[in-house]
Biopython code that builds the backbone (N, CA, C, O; Angstrom):
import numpy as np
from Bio.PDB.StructureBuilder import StructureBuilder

atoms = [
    (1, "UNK", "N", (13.018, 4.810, -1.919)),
    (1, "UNK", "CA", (12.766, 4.419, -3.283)),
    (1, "UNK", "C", (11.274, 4.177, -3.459)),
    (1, "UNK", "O", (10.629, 3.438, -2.716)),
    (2, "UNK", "N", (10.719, 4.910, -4.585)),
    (2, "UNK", "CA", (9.624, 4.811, -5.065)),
    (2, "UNK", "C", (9.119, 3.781, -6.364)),
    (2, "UNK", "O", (8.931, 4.521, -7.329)),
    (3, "UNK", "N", (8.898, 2.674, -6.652)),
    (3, "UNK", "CA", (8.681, 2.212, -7.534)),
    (3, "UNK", "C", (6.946, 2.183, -8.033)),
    (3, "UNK", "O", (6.145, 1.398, -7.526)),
    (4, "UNK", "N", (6.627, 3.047, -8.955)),
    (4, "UNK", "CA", (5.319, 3.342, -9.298)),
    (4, "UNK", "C", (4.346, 2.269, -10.629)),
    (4, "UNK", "O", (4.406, 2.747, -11.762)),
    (5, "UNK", "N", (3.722, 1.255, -10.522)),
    (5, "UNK", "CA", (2.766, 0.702, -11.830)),
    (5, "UNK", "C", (1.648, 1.490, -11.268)),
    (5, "UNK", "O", (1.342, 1.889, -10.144)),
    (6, "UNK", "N", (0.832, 1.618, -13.215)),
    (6, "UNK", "CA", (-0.278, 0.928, -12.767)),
    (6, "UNK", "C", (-1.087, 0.158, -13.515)),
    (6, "UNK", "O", (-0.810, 0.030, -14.707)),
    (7, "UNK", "N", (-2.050, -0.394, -13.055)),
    (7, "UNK", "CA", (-3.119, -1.738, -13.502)),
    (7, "UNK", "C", (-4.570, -1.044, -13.640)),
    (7, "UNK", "O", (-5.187, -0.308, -12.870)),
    (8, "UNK", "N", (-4.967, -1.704, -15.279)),
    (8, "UNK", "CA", (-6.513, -1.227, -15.605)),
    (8, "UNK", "C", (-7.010, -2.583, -15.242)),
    (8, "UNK", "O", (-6.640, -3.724, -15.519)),
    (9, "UNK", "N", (-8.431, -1.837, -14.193)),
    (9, "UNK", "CA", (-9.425, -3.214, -13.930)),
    (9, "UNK", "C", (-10.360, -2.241, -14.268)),
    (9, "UNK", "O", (-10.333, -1.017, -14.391)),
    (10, "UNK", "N", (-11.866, -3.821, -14.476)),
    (10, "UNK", "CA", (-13.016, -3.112, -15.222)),
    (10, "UNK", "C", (-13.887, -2.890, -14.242)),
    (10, "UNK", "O", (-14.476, -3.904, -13.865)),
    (11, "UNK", "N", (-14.256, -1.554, -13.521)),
    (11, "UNK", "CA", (-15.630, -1.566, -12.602)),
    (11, "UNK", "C", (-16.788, -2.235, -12.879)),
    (11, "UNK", "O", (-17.446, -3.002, -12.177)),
    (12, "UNK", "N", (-16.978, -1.770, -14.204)),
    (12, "UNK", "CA", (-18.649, -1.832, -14.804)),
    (12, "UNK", "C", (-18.650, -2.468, -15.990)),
    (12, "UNK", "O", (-19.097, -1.693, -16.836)),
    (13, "UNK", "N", (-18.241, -3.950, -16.653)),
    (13, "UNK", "CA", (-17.932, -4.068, -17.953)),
    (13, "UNK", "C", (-18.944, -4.042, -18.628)),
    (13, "UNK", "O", (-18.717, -4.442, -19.770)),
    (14, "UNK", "N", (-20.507, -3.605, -18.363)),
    (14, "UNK", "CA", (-21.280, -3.429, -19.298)),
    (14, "UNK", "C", (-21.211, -1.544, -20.096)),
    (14, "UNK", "O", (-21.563, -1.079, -21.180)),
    (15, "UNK", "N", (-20.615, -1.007, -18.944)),
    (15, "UNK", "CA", (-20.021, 0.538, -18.967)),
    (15, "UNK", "C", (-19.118, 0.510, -19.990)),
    (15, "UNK", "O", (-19.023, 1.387, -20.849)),
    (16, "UNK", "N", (-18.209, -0.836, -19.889)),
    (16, "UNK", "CA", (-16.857, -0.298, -20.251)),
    (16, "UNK", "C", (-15.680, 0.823, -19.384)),
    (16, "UNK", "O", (-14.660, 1.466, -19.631)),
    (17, "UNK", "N", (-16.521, 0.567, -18.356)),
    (17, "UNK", "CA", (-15.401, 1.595, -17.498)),
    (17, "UNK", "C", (-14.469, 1.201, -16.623)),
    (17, "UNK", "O", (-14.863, 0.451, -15.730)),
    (18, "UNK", "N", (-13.361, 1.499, -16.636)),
    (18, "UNK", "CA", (-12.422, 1.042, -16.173)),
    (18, "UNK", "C", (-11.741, 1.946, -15.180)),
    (18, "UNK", "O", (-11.729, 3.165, -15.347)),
    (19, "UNK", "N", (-10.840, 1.013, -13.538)),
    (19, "UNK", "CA", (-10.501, 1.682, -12.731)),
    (19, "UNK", "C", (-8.772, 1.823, -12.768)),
    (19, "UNK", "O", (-8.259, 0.780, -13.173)),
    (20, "UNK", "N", (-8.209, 2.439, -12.573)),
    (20, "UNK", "CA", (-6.910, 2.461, -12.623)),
    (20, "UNK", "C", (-6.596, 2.540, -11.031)),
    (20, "UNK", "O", (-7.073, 3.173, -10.089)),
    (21, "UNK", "N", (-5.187, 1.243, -11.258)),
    (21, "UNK", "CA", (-5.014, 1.061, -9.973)),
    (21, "UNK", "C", (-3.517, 1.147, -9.871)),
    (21, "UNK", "O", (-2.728, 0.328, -10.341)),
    (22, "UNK", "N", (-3.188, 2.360, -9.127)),
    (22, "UNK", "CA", (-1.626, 2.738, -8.656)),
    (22, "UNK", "C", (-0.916, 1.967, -7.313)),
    (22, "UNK", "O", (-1.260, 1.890, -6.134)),
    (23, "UNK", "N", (0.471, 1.332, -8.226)),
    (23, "UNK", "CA", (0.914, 0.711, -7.146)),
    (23, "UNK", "C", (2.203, 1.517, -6.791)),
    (23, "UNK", "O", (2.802, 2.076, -7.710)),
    (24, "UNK", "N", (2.706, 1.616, -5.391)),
    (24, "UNK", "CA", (3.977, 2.114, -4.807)),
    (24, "UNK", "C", (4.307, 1.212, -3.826)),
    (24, "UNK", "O", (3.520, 0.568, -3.133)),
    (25, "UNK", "N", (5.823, 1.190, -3.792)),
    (25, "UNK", "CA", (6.459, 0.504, -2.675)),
    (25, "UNK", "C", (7.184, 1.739, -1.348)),
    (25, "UNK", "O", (7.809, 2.799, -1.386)),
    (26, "UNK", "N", (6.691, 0.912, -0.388)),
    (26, "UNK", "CA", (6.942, 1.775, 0.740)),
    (26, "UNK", "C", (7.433, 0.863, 1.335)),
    (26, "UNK", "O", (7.162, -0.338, 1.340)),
    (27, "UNK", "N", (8.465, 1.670, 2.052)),
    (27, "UNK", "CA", (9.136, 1.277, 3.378)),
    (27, "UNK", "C", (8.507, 1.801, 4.862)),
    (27, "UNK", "O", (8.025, 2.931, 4.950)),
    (28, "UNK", "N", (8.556, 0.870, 6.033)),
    (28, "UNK", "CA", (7.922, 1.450, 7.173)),
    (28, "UNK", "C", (8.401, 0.169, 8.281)),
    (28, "UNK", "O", (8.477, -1.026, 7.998)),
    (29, "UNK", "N", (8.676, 0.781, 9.541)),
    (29, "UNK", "CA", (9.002, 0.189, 10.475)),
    (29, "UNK", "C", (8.187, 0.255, 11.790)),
    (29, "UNK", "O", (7.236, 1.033, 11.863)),
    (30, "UNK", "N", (8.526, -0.529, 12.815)),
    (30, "UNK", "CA", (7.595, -0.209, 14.039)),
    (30, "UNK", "C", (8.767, -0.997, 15.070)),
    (30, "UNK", "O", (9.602, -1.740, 14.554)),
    (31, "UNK", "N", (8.747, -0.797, 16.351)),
    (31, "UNK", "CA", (9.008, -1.346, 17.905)),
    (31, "UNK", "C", (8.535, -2.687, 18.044)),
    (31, "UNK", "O", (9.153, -3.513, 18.716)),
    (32, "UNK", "N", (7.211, -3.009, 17.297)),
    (32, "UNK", "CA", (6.383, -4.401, 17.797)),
    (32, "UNK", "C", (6.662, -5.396, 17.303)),
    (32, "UNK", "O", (7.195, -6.384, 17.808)),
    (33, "UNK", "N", (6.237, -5.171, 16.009)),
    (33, "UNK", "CA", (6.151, -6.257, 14.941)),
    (33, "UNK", "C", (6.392, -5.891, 13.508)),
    (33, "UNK", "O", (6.672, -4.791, 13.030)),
    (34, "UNK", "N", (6.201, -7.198, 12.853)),
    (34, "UNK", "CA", (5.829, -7.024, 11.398)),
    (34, "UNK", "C", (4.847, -6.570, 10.987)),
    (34, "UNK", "O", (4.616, -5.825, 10.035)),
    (35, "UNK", "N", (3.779, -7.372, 12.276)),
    (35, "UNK", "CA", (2.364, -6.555, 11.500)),
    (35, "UNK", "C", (2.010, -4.801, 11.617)),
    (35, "UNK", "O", (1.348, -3.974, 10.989)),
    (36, "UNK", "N", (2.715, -4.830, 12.582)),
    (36, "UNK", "CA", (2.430, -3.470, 13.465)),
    (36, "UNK", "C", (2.926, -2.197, 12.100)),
    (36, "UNK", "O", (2.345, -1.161, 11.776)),
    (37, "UNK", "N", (4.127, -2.782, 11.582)),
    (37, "UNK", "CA", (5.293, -2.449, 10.357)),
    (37, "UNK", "C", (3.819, -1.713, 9.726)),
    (37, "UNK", "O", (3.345, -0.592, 9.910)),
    (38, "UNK", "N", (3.370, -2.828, 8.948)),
    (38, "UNK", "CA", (2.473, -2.771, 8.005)),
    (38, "UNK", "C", (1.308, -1.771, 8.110)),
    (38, "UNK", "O", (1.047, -0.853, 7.332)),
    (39, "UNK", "N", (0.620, -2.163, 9.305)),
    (39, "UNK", "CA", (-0.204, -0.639, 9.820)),
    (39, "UNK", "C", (0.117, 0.248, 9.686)),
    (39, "UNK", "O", (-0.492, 1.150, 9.110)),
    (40, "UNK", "N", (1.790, 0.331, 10.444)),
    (40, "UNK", "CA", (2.195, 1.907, 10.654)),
    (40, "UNK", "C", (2.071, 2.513, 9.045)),
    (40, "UNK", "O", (1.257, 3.400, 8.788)),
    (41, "UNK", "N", (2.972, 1.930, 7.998)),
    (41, "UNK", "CA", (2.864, 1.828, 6.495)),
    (41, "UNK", "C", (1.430, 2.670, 5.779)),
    (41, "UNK", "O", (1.446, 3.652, 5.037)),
    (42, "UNK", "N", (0.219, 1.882, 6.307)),
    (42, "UNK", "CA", (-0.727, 1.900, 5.466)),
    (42, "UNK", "C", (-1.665, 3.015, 6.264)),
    (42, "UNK", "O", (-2.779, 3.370, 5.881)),
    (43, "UNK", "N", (-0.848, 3.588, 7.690)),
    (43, "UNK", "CA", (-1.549, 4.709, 8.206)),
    (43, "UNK", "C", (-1.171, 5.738, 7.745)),
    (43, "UNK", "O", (-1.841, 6.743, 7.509)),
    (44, "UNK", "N", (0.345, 5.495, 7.523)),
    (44, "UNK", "CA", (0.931, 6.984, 7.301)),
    (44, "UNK", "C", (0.677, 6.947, 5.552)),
    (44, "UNK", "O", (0.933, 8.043, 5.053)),
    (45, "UNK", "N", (0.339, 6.158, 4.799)),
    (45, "UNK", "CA", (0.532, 6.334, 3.321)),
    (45, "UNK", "C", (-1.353, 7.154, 3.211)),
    (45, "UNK", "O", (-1.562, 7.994, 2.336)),
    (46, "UNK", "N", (-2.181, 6.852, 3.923)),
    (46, "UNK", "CA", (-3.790, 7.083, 4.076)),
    (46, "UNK", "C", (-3.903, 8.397, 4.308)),
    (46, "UNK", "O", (-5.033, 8.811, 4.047)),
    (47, "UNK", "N", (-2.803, 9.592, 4.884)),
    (47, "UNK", "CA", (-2.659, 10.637, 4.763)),
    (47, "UNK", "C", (-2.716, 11.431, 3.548)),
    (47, "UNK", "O", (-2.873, 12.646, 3.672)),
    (48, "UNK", "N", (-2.647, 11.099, 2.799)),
    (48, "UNK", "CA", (-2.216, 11.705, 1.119)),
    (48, "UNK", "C", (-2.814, 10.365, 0.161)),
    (48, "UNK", "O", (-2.674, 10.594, -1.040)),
    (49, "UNK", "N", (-3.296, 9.346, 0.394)),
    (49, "UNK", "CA", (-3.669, 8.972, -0.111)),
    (49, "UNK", "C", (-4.925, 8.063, 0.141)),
    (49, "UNK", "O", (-5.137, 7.289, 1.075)),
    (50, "UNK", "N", (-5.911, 8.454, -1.251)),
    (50, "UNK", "CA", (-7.612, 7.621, -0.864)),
    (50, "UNK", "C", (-7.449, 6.444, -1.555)),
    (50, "UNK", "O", (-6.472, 6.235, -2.274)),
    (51, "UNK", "N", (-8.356, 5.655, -1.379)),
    (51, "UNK", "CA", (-9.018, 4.245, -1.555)),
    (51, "UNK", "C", (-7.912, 3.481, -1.457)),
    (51, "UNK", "O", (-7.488, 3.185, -2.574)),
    (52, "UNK", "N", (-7.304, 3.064, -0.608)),
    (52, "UNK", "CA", (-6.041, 1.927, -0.569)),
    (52, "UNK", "C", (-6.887, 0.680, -0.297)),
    (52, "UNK", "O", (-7.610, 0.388, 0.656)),
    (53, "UNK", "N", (-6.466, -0.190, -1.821)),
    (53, "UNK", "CA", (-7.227, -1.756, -1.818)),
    (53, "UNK", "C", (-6.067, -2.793, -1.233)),
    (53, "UNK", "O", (-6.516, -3.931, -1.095)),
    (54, "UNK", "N", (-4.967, -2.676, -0.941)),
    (54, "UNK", "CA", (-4.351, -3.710, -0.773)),
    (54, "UNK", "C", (-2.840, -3.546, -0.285)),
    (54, "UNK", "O", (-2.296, -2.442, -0.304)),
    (55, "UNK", "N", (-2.275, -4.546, 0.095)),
    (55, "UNK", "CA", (-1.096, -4.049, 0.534)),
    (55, "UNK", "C", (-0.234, -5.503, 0.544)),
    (55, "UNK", "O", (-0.646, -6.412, 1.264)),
    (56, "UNK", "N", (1.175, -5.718, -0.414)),
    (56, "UNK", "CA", (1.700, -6.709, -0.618)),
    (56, "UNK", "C", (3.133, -6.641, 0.387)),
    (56, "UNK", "O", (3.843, -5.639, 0.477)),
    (57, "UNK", "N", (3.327, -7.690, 0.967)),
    (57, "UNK", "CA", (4.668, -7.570, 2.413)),
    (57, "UNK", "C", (5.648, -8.276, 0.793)),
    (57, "UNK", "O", (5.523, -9.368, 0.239)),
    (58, "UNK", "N", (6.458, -7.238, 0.500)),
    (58, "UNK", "CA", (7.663, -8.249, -0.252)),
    (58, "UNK", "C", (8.877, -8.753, 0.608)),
    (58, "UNK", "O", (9.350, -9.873, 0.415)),
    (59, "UNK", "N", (9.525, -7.628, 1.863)),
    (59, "UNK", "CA", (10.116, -8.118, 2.720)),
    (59, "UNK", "C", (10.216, -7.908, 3.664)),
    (59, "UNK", "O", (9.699, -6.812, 3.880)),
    (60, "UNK", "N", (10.756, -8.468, 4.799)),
    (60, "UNK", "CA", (10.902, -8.560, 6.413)),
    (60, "UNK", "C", (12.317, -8.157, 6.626)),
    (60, "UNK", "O", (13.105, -8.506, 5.747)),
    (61, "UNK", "N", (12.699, -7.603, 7.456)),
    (61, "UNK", "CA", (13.847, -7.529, 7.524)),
    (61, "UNK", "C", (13.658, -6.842, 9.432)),
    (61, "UNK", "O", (12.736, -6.114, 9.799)),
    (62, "UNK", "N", (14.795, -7.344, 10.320)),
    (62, "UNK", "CA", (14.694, -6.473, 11.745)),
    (62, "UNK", "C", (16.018, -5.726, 12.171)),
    (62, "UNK", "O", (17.020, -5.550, 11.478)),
    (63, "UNK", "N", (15.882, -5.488, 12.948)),
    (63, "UNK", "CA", (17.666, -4.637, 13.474)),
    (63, "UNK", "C", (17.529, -5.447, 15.669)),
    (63, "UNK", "O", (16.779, -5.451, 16.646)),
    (64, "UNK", "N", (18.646, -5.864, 15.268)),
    (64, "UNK", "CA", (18.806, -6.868, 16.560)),
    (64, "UNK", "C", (20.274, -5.731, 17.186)),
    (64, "UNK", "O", (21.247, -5.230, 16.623)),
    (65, "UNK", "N", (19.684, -5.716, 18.765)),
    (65, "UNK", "CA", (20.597, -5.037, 19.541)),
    (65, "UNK", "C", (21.680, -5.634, 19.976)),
    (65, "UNK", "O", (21.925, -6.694, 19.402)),
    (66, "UNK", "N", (22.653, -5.202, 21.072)),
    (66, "UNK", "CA", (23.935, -6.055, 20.994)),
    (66, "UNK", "C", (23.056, -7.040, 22.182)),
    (66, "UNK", "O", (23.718, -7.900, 22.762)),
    (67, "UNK", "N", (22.117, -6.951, 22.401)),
    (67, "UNK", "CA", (22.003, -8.007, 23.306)),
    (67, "UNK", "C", (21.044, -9.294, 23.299)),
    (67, "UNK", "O", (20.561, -9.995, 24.187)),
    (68, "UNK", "N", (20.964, -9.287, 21.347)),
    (68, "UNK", "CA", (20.405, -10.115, 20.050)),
    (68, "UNK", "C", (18.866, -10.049, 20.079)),
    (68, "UNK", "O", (18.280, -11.065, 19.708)),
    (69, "UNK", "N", (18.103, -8.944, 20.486)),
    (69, "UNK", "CA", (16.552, -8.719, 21.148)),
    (69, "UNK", "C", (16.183, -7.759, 19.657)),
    (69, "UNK", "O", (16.617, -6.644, 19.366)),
    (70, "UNK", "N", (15.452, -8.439, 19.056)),
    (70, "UNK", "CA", (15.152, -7.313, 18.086)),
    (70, "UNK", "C", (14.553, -6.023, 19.105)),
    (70, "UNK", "O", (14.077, -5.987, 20.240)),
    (71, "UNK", "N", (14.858, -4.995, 18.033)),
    (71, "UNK", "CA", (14.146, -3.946, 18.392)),
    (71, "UNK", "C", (13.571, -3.027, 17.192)),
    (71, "UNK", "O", (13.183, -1.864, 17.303)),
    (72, "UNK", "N", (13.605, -3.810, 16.025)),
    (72, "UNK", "CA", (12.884, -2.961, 15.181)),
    (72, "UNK", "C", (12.173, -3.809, 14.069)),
    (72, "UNK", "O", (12.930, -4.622, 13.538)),
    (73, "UNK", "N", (11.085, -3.801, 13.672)),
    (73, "UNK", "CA", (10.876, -4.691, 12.444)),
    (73, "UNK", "C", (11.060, -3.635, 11.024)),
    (73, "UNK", "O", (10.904, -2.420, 10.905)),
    (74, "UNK", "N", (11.365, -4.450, 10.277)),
    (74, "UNK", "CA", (11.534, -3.454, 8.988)),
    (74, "UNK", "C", (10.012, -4.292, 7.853)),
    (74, "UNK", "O", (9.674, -5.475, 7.906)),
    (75, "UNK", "N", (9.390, -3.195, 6.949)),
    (75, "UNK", "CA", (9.100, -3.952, 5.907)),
    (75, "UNK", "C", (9.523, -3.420, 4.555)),
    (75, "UNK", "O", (10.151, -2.361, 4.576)),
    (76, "UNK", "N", (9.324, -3.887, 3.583)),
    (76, "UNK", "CA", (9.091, -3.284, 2.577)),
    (76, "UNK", "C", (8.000, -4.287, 1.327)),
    (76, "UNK", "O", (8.005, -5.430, 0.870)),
    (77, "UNK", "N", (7.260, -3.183, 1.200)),
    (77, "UNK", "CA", (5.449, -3.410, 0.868)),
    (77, "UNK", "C", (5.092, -2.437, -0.585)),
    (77, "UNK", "O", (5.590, -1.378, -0.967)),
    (78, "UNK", "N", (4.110, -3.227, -1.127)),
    (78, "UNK", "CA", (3.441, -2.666, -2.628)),
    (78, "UNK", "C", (2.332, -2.168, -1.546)),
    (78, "UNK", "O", (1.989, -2.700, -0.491)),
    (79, "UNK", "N", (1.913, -1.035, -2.130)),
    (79, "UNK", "CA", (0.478, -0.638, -1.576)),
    (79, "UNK", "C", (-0.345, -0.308, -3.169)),
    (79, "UNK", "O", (0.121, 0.294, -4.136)),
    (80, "UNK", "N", (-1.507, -0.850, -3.031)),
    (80, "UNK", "CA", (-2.148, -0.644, -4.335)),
    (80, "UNK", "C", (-3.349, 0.324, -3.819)),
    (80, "UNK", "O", (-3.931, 0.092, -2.760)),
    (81, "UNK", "N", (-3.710, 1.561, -4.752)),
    (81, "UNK", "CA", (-4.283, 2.132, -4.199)),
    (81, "UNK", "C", (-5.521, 2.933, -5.818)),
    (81, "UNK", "O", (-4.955, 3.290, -6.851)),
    (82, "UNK", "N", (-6.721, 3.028, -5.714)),
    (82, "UNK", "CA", (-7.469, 3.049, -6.592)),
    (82, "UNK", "C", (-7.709, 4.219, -7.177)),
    (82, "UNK", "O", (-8.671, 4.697, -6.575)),
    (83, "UNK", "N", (-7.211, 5.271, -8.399)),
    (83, "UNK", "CA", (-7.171, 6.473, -8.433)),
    (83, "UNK", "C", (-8.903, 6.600, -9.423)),
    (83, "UNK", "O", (-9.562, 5.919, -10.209)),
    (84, "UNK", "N", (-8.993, 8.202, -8.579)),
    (84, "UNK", "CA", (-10.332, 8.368, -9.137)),
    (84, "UNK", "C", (-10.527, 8.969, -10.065)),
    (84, "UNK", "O", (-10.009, 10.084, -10.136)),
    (85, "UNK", "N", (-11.258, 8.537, -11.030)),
    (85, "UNK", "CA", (-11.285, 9.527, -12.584)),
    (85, "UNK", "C", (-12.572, 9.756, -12.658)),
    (85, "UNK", "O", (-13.297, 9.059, -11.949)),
    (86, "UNK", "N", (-13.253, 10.905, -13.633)),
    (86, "UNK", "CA", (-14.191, 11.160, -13.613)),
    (86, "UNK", "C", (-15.363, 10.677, -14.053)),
    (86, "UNK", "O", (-16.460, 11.234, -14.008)),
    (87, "UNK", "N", (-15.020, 9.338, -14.594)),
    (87, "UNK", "CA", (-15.588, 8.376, -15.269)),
    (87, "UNK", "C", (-16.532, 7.445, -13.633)),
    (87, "UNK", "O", (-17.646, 7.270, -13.141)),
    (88, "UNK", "N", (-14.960, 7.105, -13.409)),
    (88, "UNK", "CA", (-15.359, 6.302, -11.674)),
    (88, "UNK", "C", (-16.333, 6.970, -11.080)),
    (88, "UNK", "O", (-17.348, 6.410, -10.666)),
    (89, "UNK", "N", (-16.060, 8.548, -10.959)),
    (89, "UNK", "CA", (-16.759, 9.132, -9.636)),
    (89, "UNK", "C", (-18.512, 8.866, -10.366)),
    (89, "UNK", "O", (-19.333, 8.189, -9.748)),
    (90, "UNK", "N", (-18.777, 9.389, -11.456)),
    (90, "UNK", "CA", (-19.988, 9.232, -12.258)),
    (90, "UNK", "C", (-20.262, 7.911, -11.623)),
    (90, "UNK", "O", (-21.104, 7.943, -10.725)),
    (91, "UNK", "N", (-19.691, 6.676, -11.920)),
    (91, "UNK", "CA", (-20.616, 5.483, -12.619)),
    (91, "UNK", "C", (-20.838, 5.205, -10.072)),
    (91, "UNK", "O", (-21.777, 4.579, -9.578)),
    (92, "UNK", "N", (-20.104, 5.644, -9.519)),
    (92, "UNK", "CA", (-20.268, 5.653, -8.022)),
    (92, "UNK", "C", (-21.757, 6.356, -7.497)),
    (92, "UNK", "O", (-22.429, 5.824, -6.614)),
    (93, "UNK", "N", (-22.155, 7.616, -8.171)),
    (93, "UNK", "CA", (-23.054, 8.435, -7.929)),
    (93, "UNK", "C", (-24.814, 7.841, -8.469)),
    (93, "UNK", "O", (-25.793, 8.563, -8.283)),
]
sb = StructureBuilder()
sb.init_structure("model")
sb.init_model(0)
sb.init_chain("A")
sb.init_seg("    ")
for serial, (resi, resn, name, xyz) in enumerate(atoms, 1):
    if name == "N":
        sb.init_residue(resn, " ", resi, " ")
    sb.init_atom(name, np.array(xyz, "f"), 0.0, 1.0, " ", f" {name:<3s}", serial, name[0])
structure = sb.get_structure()
């Protein structure tokens, strides 16, 4: 499941220019940890996607073996990520 916003912030308010900021929720797991979760998340989302500002943990969740030892962390996470318009790339240059 993909749940997509997004949010206008102002780069330059003497510009008037404004950045648009796309949020998605991703799911991602790891062997280690929670945090590890989150990396794996924000490595594999950095493939296809530029400027990632942030990344919100909404939940934890693990998978416990029959011998009660987790072995998996689960997350599920907002990643906010800064899309570039031609306005942005200008007022950057």
């Amino acid at each position: 499941m993909v749940k997509v916003t997004y949010k206008l912030h102002p780069i330059n308010p003497k510009n008037n220019i404004m950045s648009v900021i796309k949020v998605i929720e991703i799911l991602a797991n790891s062997n280690k940890s929670w945090e590890d979760a989150a990396q794996q998340g924000i490595n594999e989302a950095s493939k296809t996607l530029k400027n990632i500002k942030s990344i919100y943990i909404k939940e934890h969740s693990a998978i416990v073996n029959e011998t009660n030892k987790i072995v998996e962390y689960r997350i599920t996470a907002k990643l906010s990520f800064e899309i570039e318009t031609p306005e942005l790339k200008a007022s950057k240059s």
